[in-house]
C-alpha positions as a Markdown table, in Angstrom:
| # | Residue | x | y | z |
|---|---|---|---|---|
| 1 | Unk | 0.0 | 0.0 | 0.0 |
| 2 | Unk | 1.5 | 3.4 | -1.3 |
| 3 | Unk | 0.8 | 6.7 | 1.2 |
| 4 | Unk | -0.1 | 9.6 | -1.0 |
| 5 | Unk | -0.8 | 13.3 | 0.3 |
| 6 | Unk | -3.0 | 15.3 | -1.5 |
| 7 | Unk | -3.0 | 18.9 | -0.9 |
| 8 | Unk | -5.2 | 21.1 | -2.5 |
| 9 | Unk | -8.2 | 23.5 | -1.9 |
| 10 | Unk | -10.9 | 22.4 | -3.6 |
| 11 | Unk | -12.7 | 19.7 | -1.8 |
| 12 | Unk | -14.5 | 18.1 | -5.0 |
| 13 | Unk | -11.4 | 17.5 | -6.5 |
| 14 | Unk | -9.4 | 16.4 | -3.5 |
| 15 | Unk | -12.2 | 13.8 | -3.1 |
| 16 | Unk | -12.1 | 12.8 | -6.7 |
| 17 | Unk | -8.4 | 11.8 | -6.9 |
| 18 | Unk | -8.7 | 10.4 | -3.3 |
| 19 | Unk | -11.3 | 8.0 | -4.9 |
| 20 | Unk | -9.5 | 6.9 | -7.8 |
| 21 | Unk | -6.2 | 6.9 | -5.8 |
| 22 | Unk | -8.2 | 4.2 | -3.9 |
| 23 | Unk | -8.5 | 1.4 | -6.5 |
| 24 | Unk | -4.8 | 2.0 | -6.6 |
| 25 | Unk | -4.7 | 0.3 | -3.1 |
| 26 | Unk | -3.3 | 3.7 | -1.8 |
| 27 | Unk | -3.9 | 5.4 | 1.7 |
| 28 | Unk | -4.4 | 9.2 | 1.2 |
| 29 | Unk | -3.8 | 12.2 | 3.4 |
| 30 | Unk | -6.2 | 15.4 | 2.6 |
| 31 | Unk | -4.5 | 18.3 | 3.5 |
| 32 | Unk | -6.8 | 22.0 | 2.1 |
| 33 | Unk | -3.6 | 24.9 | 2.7 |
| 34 | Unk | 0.0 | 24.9 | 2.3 |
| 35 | Unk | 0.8 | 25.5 | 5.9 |
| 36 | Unk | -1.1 | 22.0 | 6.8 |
| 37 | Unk | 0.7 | 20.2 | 3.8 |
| 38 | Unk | 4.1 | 20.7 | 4.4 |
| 39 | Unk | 3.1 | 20.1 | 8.3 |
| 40 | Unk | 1.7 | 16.5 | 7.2 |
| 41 | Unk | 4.6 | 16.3 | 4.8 |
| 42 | Unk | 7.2 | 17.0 | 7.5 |
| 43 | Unk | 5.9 | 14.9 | 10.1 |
| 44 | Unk | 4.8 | 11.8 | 8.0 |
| 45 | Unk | 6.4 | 9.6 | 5.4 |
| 46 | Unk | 4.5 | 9.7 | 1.6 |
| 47 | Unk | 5.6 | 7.4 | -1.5 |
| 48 | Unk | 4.1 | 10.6 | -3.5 |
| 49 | Unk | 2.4 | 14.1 | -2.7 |
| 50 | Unk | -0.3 | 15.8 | -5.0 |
| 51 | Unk | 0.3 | 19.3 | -4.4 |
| 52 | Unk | -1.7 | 22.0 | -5.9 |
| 53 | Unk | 0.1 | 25.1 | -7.0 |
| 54 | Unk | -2.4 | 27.6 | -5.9 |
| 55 | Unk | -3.5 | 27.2 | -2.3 |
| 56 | Unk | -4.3 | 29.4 | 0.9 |
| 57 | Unk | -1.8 | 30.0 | 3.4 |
| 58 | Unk | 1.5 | 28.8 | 1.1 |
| 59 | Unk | 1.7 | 28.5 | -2.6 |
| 60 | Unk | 2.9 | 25.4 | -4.3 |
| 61 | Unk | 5.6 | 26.7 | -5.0 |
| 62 | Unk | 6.7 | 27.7 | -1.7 |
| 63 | Unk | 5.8 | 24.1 | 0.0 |
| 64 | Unk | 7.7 | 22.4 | -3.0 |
| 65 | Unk | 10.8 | 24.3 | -1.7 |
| 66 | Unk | 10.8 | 23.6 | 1.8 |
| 67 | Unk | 10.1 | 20.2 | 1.0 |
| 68 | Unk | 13.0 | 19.9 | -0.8 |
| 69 | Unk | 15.3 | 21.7 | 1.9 |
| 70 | Unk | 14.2 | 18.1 | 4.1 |
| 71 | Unk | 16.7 | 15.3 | 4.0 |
| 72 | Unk | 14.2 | 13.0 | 2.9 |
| 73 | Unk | 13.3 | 12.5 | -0.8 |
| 74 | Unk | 9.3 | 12.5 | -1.6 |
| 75 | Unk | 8.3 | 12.4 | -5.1 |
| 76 | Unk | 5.8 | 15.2 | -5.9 |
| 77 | Unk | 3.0 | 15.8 | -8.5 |
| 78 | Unk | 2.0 | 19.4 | -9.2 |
| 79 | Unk | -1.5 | 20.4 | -9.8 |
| 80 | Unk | -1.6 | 23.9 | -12.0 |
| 81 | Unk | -4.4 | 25.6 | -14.0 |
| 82 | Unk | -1.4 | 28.0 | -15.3 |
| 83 | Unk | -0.5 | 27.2 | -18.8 |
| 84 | Unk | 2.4 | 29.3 | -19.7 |
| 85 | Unk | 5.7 | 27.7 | -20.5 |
| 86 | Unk | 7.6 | 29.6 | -17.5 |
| 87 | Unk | 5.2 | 28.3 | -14.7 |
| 88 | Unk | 5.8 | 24.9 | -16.1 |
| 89 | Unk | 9.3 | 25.4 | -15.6 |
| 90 | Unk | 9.4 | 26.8 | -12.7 |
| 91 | Unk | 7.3 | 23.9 | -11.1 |
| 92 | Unk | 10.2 | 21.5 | -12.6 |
| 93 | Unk | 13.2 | 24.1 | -11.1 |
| 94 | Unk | 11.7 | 24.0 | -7.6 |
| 95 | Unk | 11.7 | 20.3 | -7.7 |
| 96 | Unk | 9.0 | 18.7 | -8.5 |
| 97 | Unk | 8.7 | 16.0 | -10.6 |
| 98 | Unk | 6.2 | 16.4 | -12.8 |
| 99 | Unk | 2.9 | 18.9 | -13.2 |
| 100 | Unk | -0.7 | 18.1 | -14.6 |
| 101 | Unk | -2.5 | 21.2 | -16.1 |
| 102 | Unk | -6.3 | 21.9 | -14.8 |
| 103 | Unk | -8.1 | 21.2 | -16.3 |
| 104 | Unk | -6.8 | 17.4 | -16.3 |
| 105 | Unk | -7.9 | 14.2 | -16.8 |
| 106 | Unk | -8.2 | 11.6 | -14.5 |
| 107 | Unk | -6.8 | 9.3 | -16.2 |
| 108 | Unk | -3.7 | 11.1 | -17.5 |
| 109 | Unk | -3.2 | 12.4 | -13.6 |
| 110 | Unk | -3.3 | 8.3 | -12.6 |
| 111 | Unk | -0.7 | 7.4 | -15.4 |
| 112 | Unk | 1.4 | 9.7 | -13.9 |
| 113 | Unk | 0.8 | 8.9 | -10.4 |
| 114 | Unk | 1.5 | 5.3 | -11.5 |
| 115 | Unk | 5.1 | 6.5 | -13.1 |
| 116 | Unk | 5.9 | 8.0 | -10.2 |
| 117 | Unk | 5.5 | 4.2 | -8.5 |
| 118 | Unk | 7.4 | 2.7 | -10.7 |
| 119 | Unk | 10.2 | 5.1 | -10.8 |
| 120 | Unk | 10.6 | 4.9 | -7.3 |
| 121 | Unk | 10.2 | 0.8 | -7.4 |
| 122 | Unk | 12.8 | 0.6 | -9.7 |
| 123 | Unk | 14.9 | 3.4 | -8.3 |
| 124 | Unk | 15.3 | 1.6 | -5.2 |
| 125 | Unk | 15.7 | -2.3 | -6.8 |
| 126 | Unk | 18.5 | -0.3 | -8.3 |
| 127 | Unk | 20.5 | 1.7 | -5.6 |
| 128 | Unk | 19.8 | -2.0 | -3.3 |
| 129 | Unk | 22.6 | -3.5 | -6.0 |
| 130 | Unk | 24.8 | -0.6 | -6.1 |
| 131 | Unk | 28.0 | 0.2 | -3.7 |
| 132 | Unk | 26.3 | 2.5 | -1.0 |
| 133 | Unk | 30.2 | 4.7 | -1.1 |
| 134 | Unk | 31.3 | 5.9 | -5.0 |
| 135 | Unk | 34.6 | 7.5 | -4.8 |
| 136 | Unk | 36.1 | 9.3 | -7.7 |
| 137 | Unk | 38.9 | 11.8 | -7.7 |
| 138 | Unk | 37.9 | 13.1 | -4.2 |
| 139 | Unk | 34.4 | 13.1 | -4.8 |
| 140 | Unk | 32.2 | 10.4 | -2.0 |
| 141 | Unk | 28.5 | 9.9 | -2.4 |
| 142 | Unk | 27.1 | 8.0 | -0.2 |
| 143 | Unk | 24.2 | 6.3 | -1.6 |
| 144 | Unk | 22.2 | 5.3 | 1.3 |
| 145 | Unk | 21.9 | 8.6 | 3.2 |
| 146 | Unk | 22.1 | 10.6 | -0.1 |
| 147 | Unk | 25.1 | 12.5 | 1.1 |
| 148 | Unk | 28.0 | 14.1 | -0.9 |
| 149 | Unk | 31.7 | 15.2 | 0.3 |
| 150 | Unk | 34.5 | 16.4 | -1.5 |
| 151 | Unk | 37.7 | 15.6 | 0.0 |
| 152 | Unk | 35.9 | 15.2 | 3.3 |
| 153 | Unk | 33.8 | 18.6 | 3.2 |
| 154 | Unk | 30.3 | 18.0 | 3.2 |
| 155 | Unk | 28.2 | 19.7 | 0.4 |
| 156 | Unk | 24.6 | 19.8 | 0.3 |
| 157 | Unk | 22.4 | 19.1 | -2.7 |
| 158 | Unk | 19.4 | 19.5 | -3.5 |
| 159 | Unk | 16.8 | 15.9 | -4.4 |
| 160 | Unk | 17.4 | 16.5 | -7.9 |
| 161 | Unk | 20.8 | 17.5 | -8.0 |
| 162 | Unk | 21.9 | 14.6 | -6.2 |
| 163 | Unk | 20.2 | 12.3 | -8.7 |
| 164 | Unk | 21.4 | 13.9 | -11.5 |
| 165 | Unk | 25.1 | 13.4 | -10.3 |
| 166 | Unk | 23.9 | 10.0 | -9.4 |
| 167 | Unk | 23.1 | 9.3 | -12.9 |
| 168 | Unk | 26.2 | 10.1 | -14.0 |
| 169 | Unk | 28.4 | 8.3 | -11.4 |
| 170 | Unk | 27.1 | 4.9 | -12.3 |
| 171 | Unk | 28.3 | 6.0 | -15.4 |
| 172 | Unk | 31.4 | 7.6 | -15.8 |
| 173 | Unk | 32.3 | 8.3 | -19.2 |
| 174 | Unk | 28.8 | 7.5 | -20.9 |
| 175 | Unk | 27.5 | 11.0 | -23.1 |
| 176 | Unk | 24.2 | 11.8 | -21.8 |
| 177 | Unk | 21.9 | 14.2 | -24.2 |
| 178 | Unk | 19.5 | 16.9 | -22.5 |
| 179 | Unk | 16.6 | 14.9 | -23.5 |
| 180 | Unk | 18.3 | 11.7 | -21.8 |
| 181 | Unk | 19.1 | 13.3 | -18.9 |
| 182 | Unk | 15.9 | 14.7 | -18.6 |
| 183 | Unk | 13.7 | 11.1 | -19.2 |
| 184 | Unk | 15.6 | 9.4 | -16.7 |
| 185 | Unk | 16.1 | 11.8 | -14.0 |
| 186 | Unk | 13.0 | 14.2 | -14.1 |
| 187 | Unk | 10.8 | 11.0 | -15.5 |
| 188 | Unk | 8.6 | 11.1 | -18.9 |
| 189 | Unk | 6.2 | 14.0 | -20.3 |
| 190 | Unk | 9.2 | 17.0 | -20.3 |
| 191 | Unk | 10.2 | 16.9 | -24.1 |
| 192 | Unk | 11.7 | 20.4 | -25.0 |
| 193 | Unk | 12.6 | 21.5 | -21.3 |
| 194 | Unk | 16.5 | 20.8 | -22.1 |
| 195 | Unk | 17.0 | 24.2 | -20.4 |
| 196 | Unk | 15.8 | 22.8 | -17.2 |
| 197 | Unk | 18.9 | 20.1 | -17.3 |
| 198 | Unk | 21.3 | 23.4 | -18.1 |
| 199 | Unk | 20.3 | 25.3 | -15.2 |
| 200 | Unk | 21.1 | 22.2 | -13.0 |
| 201 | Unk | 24.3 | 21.0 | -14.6 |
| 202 | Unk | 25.2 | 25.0 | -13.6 |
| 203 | Unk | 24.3 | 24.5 | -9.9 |
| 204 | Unk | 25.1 | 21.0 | -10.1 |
| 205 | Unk | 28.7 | 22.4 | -10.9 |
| 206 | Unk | 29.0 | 25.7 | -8.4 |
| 207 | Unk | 28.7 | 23.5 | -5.5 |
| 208 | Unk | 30.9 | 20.8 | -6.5 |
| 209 | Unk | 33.6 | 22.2 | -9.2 |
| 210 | Unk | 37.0 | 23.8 | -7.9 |
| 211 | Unk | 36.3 | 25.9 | -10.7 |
| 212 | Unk | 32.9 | 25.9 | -12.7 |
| 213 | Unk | 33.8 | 27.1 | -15.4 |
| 214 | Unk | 37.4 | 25.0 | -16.2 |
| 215 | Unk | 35.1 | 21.6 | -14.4 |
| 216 | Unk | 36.8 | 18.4 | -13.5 |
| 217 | Unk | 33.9 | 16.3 | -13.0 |
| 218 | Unk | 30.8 | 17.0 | -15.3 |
| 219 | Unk | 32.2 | 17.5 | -18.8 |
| 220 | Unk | 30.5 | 19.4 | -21.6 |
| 221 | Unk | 30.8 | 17.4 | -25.0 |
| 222 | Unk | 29.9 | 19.8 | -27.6 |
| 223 | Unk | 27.2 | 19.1 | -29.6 |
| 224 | Unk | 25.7 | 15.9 | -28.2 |
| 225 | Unk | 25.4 | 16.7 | -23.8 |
| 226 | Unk | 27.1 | 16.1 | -20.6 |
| 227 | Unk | 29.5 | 13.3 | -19.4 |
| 228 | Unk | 31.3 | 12.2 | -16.4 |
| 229 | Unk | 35.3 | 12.7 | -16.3 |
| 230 | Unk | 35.7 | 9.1 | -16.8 |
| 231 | Unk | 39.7 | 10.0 | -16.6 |
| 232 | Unk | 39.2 | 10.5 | -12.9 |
| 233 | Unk | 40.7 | 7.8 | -10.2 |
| 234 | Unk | 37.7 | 6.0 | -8.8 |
């Protein structure tokens, strides 16, 4: 049984996604403002949260954020009856993980729901076979706790950020395009936000480059993506 958190205003369509979330086998959590949501979200654990972008209290945006300043990881759906191309991105930017557009379908918001199960399934069928400690040229992440170091110093990413440089340290030396990148980190349904994976490779690279502009670590090959420095001493 999955525990999802729904958190939006309107009680008709809280109960309506409660009620299909149901014949998924899940147990749901109502929540009607932001200020109760991340309060539920900070003191319970959730396989996913339904969070609308507009709510009383604290935006969606604002709960994504704090959210995402916790150590643990909770995949997160974003409800938004904005349209425009920059609220879109900046729902992805604040970490989410994907965004359904009201007026939605039920069934398209269950498919992605369902994604969002499998990703996480798989996710963690996949970290279970890996070493928990990757080491290369001074850089440690630590699998299990989701922690990063470089040459002992702690530095803190963000949910995203540390799956993207987990991506590319189970494969050092593999090119990865934008669009790769942005399937397998950020999941399906986010063709031609390429600009999304830029902005992150930049952070990405000011937090753990000596110097981000000359880096060491997450190499640009022209033309095609991104790359870990496979030259690096593991």
């Amino acid at each position: 049984m999955k525990n999802v958190l729904i958190v939006e205003d309107h009680e008709d369509i809280a109960r309506l996604i409660k009620m299909h979330l149901a014949d998924l086998d899940c147990n749901v959590v109502l929540a009607n403002n932001g200020l109760d949501g991340l309060k539920q979200a900070e003191t319970q654990s959730f396989d996913l949260i339904i969070l609308d972008l507009m709510l009383p209290g604290m935006d969606g945006l604002e709960v994504c954020r704090r959210i995402r300043k916790q150590s643990f990881y909770t995949p997160i759906v974003m409800l938004t009856s904005k349209s425009a191309e920059l609220d879109r991105v900046l729902v992805l930017e604040v970490g989410a993980d994907d965004y359904v557009t009201k007026p939605f379908s039920i069934r398209e918001l269950i498919a992605r729901v369902k994604a969002q199960f499998r990703r996480g399934d798989a996710t963690g069928g996949m970290e279970d076979t890996l070493n928990s400690i990757l080491n290369y040229g001074g850089l440690c992440i630590n699998t299990e706790n989701r922690t990063v170091s470089i040459d002992e110093r702690r530095v803190d990413l963000t949910a995203k950020e540390f799956d993207l440089l987990l991506q590319f340290l189970n494969h050092p030396g593999r090119v990865y395009s934008r669009a790769q990148l942005l399937d397998m980190v950020w999941g399906y349904g986010h063709e031609g936000y390429e600009h999304t994976v830029n902005s992150h490779i930049n952070r990405l690279r000011g937090k753990i480059e000596k110097d981000p502009a000359q880096p060491e670590y997450i190499l640009t090959v022209w033309g095609v993506g991104y790359k870990f420095n496979d030259a690096l001493s593991a």
